[in-house]
N, C-alpha and C positions, 0 to 999 in steps of 0.2 A: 837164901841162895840155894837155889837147889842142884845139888850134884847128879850126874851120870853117868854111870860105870860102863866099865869098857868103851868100845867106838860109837863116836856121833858121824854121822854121815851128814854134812849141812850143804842140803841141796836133794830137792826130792826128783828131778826129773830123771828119764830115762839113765843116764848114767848113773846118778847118784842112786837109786833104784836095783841098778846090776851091782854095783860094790856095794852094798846094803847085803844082797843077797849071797853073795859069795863071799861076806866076811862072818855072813849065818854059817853057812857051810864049813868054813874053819873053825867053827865053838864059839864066837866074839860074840856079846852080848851086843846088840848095835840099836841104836836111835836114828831114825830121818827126822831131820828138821827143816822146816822149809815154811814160808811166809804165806806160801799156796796152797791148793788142795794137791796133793800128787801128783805128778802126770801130767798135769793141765798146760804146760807152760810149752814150750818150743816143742819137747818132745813129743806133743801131740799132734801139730800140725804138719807133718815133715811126708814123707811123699809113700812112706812105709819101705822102703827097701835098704835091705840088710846085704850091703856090697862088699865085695872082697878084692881082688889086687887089682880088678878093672877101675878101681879110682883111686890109687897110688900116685897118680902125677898131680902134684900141687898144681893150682891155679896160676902163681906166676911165673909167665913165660914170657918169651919175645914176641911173641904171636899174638898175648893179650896187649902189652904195651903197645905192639905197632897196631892195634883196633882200640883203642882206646879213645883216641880222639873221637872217632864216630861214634864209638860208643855215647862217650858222655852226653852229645851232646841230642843225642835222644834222649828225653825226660823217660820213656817206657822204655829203656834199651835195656840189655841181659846185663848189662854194669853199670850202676849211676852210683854219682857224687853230689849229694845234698854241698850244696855251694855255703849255706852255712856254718855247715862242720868242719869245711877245709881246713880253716888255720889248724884245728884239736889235730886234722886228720892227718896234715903231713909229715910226721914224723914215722907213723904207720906206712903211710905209700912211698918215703925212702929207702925203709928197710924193705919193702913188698918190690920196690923196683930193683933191688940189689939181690934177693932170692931169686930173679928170673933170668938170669944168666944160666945160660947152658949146662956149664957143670954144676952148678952151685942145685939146678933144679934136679936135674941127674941123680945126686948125691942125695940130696931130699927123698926123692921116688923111691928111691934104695931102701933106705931107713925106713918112708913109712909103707914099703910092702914087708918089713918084717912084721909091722902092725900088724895090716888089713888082713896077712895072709889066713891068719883060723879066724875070723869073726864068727862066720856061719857055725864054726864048730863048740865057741864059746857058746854060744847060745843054746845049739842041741845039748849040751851037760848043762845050761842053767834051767833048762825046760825039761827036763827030764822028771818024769813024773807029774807035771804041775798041767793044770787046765790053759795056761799060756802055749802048749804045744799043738794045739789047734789052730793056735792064730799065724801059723807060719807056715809059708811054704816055699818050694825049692823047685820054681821053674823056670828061674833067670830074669835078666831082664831085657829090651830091644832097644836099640837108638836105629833111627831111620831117618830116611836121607832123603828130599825130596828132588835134589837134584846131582849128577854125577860128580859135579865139582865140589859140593859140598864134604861129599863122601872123601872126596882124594885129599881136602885140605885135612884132614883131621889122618891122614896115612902115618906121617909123620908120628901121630900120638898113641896107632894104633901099634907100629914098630916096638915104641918104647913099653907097651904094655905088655905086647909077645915077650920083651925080653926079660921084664920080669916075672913070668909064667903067668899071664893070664888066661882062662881059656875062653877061648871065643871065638864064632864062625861066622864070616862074610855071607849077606843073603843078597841076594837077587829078586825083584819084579814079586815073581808068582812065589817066591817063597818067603816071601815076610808075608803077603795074604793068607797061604795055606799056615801058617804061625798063628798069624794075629789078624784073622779073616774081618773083625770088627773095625780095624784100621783103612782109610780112605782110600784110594786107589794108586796114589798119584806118587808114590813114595816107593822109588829108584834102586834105593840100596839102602842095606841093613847090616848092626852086626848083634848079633846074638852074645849076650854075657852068661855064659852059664854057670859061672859060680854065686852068681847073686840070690839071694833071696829075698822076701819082701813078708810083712804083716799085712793083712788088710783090713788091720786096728791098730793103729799105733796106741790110742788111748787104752782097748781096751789089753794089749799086753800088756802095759804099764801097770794097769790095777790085777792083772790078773799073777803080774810079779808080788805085786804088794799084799795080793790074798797069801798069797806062799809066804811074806816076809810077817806077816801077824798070825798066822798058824805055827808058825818058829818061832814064837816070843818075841818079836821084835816089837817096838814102841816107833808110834807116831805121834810128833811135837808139829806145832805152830806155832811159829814164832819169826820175826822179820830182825834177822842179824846187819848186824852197821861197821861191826869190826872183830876182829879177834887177837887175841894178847896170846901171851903163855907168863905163866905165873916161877913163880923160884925154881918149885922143882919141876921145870919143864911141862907142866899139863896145861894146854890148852884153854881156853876160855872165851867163850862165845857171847859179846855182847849183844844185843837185843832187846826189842821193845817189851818182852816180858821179865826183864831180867837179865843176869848175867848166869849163861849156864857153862861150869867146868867139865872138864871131860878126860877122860885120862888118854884117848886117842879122838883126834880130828885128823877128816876128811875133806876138805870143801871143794866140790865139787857141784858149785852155783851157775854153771854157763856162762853168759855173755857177765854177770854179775863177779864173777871171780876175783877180776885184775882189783876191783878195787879192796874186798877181803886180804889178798895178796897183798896192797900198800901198806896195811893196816899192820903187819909184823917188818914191815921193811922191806919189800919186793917190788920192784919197779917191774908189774908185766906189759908190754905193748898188746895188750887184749882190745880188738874192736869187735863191732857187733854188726855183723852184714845183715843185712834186715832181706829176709825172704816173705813173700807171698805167695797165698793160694786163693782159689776159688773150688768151692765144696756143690755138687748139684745131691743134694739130699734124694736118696732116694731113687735114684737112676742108675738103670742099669746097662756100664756099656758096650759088655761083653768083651773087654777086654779080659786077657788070662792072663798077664804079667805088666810088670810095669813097663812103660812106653815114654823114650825119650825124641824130645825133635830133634837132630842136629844140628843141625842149621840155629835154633833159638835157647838150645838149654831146657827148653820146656816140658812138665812132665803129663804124662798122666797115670793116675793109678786108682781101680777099680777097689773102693772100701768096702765093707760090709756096709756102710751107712749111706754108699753111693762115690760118687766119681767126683774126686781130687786132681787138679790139675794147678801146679806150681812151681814154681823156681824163678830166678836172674836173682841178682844182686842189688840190693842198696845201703849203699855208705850213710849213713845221718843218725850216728850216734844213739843210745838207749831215751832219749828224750824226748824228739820231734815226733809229731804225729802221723799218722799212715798216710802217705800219700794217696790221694782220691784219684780213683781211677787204674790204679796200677793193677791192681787183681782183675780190673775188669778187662785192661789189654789181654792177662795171661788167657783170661779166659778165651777171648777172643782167637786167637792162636790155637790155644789147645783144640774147641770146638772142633774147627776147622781138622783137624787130624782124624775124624772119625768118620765112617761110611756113611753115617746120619745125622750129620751135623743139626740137622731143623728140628731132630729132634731134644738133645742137651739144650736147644737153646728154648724151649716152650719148659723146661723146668725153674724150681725156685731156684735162689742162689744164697750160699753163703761166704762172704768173705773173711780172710784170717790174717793177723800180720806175725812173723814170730822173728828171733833175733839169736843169731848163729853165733855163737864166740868163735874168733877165731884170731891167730899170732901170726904176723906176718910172712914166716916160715911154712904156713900151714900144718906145723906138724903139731899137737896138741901136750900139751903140760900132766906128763903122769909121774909121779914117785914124791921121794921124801921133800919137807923142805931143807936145804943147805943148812940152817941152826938150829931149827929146833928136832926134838926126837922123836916128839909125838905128834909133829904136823905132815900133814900129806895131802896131794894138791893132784885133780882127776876135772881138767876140765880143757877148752881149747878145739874141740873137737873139727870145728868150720861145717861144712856139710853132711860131714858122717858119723852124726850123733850116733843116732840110732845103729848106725852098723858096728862103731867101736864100743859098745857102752857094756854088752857082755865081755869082750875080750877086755876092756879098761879096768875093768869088775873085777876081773881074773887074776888082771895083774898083781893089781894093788890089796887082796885078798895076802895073795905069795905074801908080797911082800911084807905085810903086818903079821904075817904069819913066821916071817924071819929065814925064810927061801929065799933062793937063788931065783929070779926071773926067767924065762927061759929064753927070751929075746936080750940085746944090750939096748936098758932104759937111757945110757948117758946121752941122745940125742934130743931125747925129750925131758930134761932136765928143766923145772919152773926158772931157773936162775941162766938160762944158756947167753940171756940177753942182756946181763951186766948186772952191776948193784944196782 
């Protein structure tokens, strides 16, 4: 039985990666453990932008429920429901329908722009100093509008963003081209997010964290966990196909993998896993300078070092079922289309990705202690905004192993908010 002093972080992706490195920074000796190679998992595939209060409004709303029926029942639409996972699924889309009441979503946005509000700035202190400060930059991001009504249906959301300080400026015609000259003509109206920022490596920050977290002594395990305990005097214990490893502080912070680590000490989480797609054109380049949303579709694109990623919508079907065929090829298809040279992206190779978003009906994600034990602590939940919360998630849960005060109030995001 081998032991491991101080913190295990169990979960090596992009979040578990930032609490890794900012529990370095508070003196904790710390372990990642994780089944995979680093980095590889969700956190790699994701669209690279590092967003701040501009995606503070949860997903469910009145808005999505009364599009819903259409939705579904496009197999490639921006929301699907794999019809085999219903029965698992509906107890998730009761409580998803019951967070989209007006206040109840209000109240959400509130809370999670205490969050989102320093993401960017988490980042600039974790990147300080380290070769990862190259892979980031700070030119916002665009959603554009192909037609005027599109634009005005989303006013409503744009309201609600002013009022919780978002910055961002309404564009017009010729000034999303003078912007984003490499985008198609035909695209109406625009708004500028300028607090976002974006990687244009997600993989390669992730290892470029992990270079900084094995130059600070930190240890990387493999090893594929199934449960975890805590033993008499409250230390943790990590089952796995290597063994059983103790630890005198855990972290689990596994993704869409969580809820069920979570059952394994007695925590009922309603965690599903919205399955996101991309289509990767290796190697092309599309002159894009920031990342690029459609309105109208959800759809993104974002120009990589490795070439142009274009991804996003929604599908429900559990961590099991296979990727659906075809689906990355709609996005791509859409995306293409958004670009001044469409003939060109499409005469490149292509790669397709499928990855799985944790996310809790509430949309707001699961950070601080657990409810009984002393030395368990739970950093996962994220939904869409891995990548933008995983240094501030880092930050937090640094403090708090550290025995500080938070400087936000965690009790919203509490792993236990949803019952025993």
């Amino acid at each position: 039985m081998t032991r491991t002093g101080g913190v295990s972080v169990l979960g090596a992706g992009v979040v578990g990666i930032c609490c890794a490195r900012f529990l370095q920074k508070e003196g904790f000796d710390v372990t990642l453990i994780d089944r995979d190679e680093p980095g590889t998992g969700t956190s790699s595939g994701n669209l690279g932008m590092i967003c701040s209060l501009e995606t503070s409004l949860p997903l469910p709303s009145m808005r999505v429920l009364c599009g819903a029926p259409k939705m579904l029942l496009d197999p490639y639409g921006a929301l699907v429901v794999r019809w085999r996972h219903l029965p698992h699924l509906l107890p998730w889309l009761a409580r998803f329908v019951r967070n989209a009441a007006p206040s109840r979503r209000w109240g959400h946005a509130q809370v999670m722009a205490t969050l989102m509000r320093n993401t960017v700035m988490a980042y600039d202190s974790l990147i300080e100093g380290s070769s990862a400060r190259g892979l980031i930059r700070h030119d916002g991001a665009v959603v554009v509008y192909e037609t005027d009504d599109g634009f005005a249906a989303d006013a409503g959301e744009r309201a609600m963003l002013k009022r919780l300080g978002a910055d961002f400026d309404e564009l017009e015609g010729a000034a999303i081209h003078d912007l984003e000259p490499a985008l198609a003509p035909n695209f109406v109206r625009g708004v500028h997010h300028r607090g976002c920022a974006q990687t244009h490596s997600p993989l390669g920050l992730s290892l470029a964290l992990l270079d900084d977290f094995r130059r600070d002594g930190g240890t990387i395990r493999r090893a594929n966990a199934s449960a975890i305990s805590v033993d008499a005097g409250q230390s943790p214990v990590i089952e796995t196909d290597c063994g059983a490893i103790p630890t005198e502080s855990l972290v689990v912070s596994c993704g869409a993998w969580s809820g069920r680590l979570a059952a394994s000490v007695g925590l009922k989480v309603p965690l599903e896993a919205e399955r996101g797609y991309h289509m990767a054109v290796p190697g092309f380049d599309s002159g894009l300078r920031r990342p690029i949303i459609h309105g109208e579709s959800n759809i993104g694109l974002t120009q990589m070092i490795e070439g142009l990623r274009i991804g996003g919508t929604v599908e429900l079907a559990g961590l099991e079922a296979p990727p659906t065929p075809g689906r990355a090829q709609r996005i791509y298809d859409v995306g293409r289309r958004m670009l001044a040279d469409p003939e060109h992206a499409a005469t490149a190779a292509l790669s397709d990705w499928m990855g799985y978003r944790p996310t809790l009906p509430d949309y707001l994600p699961a950070i601080g202690p657990s409810p009984h034990h002393a030395n368990l602590w739970f950093a996962f939940g994220h939904q869409h905004v891995g990548l933008s919360l995983a240094a501030r998630t880092g930050q937090l849960i640094a403090t708090l192993l550290a025995g500080r005060s938070p400087d936000i109030d965690l009790e919203p995001f509490r792993v236990d908010r949803f019952g025993p």
